[in-house]
C-alpha positions in Angstrom: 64.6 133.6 -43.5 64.3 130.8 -40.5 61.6 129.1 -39.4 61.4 131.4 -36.3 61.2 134.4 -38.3 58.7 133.6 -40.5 56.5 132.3 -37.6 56.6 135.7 -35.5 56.2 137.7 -39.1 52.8 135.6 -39.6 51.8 136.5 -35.4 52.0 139.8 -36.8 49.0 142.3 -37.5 49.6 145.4 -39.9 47.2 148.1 -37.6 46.4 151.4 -39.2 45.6 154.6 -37.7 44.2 157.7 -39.4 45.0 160.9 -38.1 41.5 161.1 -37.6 41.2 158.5 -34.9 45.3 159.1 -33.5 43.7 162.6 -32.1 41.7 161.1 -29.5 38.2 161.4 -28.0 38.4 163.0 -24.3 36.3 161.1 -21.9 35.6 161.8 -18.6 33.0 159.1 -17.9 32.3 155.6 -19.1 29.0 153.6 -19.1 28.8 150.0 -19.4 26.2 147.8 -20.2 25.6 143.9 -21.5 23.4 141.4 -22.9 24.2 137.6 -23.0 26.3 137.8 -26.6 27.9 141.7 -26.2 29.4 144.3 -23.7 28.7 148.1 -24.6 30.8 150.7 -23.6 29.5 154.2 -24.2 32.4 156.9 -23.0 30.9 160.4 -22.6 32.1 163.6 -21.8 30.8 165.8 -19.1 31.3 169.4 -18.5 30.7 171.3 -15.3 27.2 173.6 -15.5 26.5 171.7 -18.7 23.1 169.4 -17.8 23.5 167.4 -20.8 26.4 165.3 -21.4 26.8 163.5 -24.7 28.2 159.5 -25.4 31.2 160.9 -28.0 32.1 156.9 -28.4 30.2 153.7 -28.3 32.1 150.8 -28.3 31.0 147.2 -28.8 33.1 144.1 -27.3 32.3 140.6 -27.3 32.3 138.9 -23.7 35.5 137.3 -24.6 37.3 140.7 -25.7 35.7 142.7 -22.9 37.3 140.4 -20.4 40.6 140.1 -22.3 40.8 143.9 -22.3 39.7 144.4 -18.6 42.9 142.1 -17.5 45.1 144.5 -20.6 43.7 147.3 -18.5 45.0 146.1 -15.3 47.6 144.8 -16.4 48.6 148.6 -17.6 47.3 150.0 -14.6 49.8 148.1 -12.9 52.7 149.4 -15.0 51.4 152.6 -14.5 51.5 152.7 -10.7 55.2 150.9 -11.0 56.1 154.1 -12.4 54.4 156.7 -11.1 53.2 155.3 -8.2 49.6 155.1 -7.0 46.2 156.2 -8.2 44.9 158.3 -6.2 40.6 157.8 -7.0 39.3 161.7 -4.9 35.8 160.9 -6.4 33.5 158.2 -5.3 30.9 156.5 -8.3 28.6 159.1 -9.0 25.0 158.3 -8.6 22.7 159.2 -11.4 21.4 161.6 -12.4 24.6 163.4 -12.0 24.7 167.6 -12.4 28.2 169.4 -12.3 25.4 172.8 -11.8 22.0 174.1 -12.1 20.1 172.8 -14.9 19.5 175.1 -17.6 16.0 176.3 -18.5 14.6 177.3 -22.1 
């Protein structure tokens, strides 16, 4: 094996993927939040009528990832758009507290 080849086989990470996480988690709504060490990302689903809506991931980034994945993001978005062409964004930010209907009553 040359030198080249063994460099770009140690640049390599082995990443695993149980079926259990390949299925997905549908989100239709993402909060984020920081503190000085750690951004938090809590993507929730909301369904119309529904006046609860539940965080169905959390995920934890350190400011260095968070930023390294918002340009991945972009980057992708771009890509996207090349391909498919633009984004179209029909819904402004919501403003909290958001309800798809009436709220429910025990």
């Amino acid at each position: 094996m040359d030198e080249l080849q063994e460099n770009k086989n140690q640049n390599q990470i082995d990443i695993e993927l149980s079926e259990e996480v390949a299925d997905g988690v549908y989100s239709n709504l993402a909060i984020i939040s920081h503190s000085n060490s750690e951004f938090i990302v809590d993507f929730i689903r909301m369904m119309p009528g529904t006046p609860k809506a539940r965080v169905k991931q959390r995920i934890i980034l350190s400011p260095q990832h968070a930023k390294r994945l918002m340009f991945a993001l972009g980057e992708n978005i771009s890509k996207y758009e090349d391909s498919f062409g633009e984004i179209e964004s029909h819904e402004q930010v919501p403003n909290f507290p958001m309800n798809f209907g009436p709220a429910g009553e025990a």
